[in-house]
C-alpha positions as CSV (number, residue, x, y, z in Angstrom):
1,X,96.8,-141.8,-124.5
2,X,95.3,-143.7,-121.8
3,X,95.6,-147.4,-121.7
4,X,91.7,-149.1,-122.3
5,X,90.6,-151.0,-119.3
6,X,90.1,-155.2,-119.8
7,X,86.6,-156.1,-120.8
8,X,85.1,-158.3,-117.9
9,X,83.4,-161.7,-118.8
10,X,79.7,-159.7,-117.5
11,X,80.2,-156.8,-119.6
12,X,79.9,-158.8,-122.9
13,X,76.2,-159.7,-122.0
14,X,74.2,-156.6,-123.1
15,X,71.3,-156.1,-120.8
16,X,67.5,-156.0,-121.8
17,X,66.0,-153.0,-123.0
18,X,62.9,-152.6,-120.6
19,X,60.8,-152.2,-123.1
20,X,61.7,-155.7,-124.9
21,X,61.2,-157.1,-121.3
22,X,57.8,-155.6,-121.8
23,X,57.0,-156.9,-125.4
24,X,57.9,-160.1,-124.0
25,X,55.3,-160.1,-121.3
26,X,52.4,-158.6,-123.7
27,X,53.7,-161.7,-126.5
28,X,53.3,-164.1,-123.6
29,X,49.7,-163.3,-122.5
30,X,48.5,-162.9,-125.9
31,X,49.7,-166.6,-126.3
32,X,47.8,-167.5,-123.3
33,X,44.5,-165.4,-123.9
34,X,44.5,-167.4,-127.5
35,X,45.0,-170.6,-125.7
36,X,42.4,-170.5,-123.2
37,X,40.0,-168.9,-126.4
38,X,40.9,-172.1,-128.8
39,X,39.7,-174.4,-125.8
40,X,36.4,-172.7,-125.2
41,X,35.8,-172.6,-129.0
42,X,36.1,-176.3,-129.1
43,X,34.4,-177.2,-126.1
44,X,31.7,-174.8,-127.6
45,X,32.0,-177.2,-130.4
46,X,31.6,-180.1,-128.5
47,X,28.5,-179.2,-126.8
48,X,27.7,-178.4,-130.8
49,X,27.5,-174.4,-130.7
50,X,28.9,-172.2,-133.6
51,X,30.4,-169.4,-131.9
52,X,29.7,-167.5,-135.0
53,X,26.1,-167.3,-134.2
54,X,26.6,-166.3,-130.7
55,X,25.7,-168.2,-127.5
56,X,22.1,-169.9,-127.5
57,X,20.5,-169.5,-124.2
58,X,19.3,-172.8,-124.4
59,X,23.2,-173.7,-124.3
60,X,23.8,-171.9,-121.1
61,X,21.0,-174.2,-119.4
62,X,22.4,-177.2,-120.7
63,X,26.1,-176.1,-120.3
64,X,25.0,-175.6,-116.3
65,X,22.6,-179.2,-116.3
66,X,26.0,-180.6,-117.6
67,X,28.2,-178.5,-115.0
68,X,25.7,-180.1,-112.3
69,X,25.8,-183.6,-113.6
70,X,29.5,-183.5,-113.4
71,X,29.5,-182.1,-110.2
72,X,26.8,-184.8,-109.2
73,X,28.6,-187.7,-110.7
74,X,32.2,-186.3,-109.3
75,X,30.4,-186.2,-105.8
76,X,28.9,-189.6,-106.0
77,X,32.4,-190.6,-106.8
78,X,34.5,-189.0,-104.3
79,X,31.8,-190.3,-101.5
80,X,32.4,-194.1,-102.9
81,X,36.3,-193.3,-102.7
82,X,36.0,-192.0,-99.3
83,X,33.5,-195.1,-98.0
84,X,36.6,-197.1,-99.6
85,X,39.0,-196.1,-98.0
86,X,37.1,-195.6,-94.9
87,X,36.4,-199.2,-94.6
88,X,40.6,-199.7,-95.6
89,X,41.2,-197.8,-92.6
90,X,39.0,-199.9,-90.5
91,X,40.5,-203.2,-92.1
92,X,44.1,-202.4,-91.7
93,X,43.3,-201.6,-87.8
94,X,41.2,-204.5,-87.7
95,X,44.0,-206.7,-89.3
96,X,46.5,-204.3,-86.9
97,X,44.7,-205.1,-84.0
98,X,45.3,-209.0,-84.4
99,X,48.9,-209.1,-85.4
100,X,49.3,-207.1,-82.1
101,X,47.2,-209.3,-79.9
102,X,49.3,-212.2,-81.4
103,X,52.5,-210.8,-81.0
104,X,51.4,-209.7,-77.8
105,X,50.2,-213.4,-76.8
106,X,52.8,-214.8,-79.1
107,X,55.9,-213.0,-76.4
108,X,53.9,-213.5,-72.9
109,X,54.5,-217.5,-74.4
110,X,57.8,-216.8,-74.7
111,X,58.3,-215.1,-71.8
112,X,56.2,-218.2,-69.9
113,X,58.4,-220.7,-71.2
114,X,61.3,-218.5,-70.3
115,X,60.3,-218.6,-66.9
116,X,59.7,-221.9,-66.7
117,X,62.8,-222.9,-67.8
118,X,64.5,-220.7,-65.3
119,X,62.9,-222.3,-62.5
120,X,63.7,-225.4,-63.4
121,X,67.4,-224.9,-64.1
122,X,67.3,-223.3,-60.6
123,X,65.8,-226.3,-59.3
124,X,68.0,-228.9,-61.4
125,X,71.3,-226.5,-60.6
126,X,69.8,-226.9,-56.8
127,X,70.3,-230.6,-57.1
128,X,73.3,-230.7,-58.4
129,X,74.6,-228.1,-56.1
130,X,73.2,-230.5,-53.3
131,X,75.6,-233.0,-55.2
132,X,78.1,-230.9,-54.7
133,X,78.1,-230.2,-51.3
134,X,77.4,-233.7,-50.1
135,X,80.5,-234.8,-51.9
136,X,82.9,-232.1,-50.3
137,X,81.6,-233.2,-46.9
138,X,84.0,-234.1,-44.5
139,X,81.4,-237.1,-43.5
140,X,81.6,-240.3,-45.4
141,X,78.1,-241.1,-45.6
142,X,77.4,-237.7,-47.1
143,X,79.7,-239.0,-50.3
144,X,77.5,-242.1,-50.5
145,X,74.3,-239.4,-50.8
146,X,75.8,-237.4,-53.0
147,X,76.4,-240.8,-55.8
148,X,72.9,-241.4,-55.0
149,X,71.3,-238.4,-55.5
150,X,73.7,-237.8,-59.1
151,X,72.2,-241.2,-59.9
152,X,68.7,-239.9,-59.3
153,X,69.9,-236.7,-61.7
154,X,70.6,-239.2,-64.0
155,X,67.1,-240.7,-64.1
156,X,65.6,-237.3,-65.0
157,X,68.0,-236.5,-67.9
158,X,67.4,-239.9,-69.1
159,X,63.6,-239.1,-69.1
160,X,63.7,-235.9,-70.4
161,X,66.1,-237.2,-73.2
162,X,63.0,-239.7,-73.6
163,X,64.8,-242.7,-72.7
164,X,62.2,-245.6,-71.8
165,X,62.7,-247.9,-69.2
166,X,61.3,-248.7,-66.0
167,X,64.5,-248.0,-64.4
168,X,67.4,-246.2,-65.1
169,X,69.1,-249.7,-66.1
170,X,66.8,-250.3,-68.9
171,X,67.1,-247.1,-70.0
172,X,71.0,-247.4,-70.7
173,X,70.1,-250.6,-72.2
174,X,67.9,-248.8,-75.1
175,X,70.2,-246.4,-75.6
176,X,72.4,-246.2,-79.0
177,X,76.1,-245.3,-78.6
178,X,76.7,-243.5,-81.6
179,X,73.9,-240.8,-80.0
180,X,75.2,-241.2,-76.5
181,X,79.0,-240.2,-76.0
182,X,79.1,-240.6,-72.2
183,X,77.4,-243.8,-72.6
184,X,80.2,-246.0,-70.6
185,X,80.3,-243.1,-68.0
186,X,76.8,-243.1,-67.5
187,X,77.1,-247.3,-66.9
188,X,80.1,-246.8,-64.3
189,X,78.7,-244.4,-62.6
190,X,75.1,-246.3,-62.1
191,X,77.3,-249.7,-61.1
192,X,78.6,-247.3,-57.8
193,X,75.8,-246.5,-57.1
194,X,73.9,-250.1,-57.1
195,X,76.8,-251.3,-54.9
196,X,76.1,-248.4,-52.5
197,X,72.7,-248.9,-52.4
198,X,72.7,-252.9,-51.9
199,X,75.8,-252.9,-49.6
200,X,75.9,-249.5,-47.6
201,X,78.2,-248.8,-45.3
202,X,79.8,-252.0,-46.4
203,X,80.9,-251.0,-49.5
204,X,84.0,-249.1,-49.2
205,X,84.4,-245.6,-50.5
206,X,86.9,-242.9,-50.4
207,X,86.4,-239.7,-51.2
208,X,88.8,-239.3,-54.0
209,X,86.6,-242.2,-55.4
210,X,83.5,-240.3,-54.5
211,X,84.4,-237.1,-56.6
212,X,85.6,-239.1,-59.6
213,X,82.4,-240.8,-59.7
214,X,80.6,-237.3,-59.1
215,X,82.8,-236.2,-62.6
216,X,81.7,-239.4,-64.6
217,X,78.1,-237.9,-63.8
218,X,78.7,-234.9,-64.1
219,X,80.0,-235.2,-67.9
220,X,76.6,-237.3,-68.6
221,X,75.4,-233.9,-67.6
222,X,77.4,-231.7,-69.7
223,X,77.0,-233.7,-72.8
224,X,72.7,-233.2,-72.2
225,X,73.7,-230.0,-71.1
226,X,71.6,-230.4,-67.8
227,X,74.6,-228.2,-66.1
């Protein structure tokens, strides 16, 4: 006797009969037919015709002044929509159009100012570098310059830090330590340079001397970040 083969897991589902597929299909429509029927009968009902008594004429014409009427009103309606958002479109550019131009303005600022202050930390790097240079001069009188022209420096960080004064003196003398770290630098540094300037070649100055007073600016400088 031969052995039975093992049932596979798809064989236990019985497949549909095509005419039950069909039965199915006829069911379905004659759901659907009835459906659509029950909404005309009440929309029949509505416009207050008994179906039993057949279709007035007069119906039909009203039916189609009410079909028109819709039609009209839904028209009227999608024209005011479209005027809406017509006029949103041309806000929103409108409203577009501005943020641009004030971004627009709003960067060529930014990229003034940027400009501006490049130049003048070229210029004020210029100085310094002419600072620099004087001091690392093998000629004396060009370390002399070089504490007068830091002083000068000095004067226009003062000023910019909106120190008042109608000298750089008086402008120390406003100043309050506790917002001015370099404060004592800034007065030893000045005191050099008054002596150079009211004895000359008189007053005598090394080099070595010359670049430390050069540092005591040049951490005035650093602390106002001018360098």
């Amino acid at each position: 006797m031969a052995d039975k083969k093992p049932e596979k897991k798809g064989d236990k589902k019985a497949a549909v009969p095509a005419s039950r597929a069909m039965e199915l299909i006829v069911a379905e429509v004659l759901i659907i037919g009835a459906a659509i029927i029950g909404i005309f009968l009440i929309v029949l009902k509505w416009f207050g015709v008994d179906a039993s008594e057949g279709i007035d004429p007069g119906f039909i014409e009203t039916f189609k002044r009410a079909m028109v009427g819709l039609l009209s009103s839904a028209m009227a309606i999608s024209v005011f929509v479209s005027l809406l958002f017509f006029m949103g479109i041309i806000y929103a550019k409108f409203k577009m159009g501005q943020v641009e131009r004030h971004r627009t303005l709003h960067t060529k600022v930014k990229q003034a100012e940027a400009k501006k202050g490049e130049k003048r930390a070229t210029a004020e790097n210029r100085k310094w570098n002419k600072v620099l240079e004087h001091v690392s001069s093998d000629n004396s009188s060009d370390w002399r310059l070089s504490i007068l022209e830091a002083d000068i420096l000095l004067g226009e960080v003062l000023t910019k830090a909106g120190y008042k004064g109608e000298g750089i003196g008086e402008q120390l003398k406003s100043v309050e330590p506790a917002d001015f770290q370099t404060l004592q630098m800034a007065w030893e540094a000045h005191k050099v340079r008054n002596r150079i300037a009211h004895d000359g070649s008189d007053h005598p100055l090394s080099q070595r001397e010359a670049k430390r007073v050069i540092g005591l600016f040049e951490e005035v400088f650093k602390e106002f970040y001018f360098i």
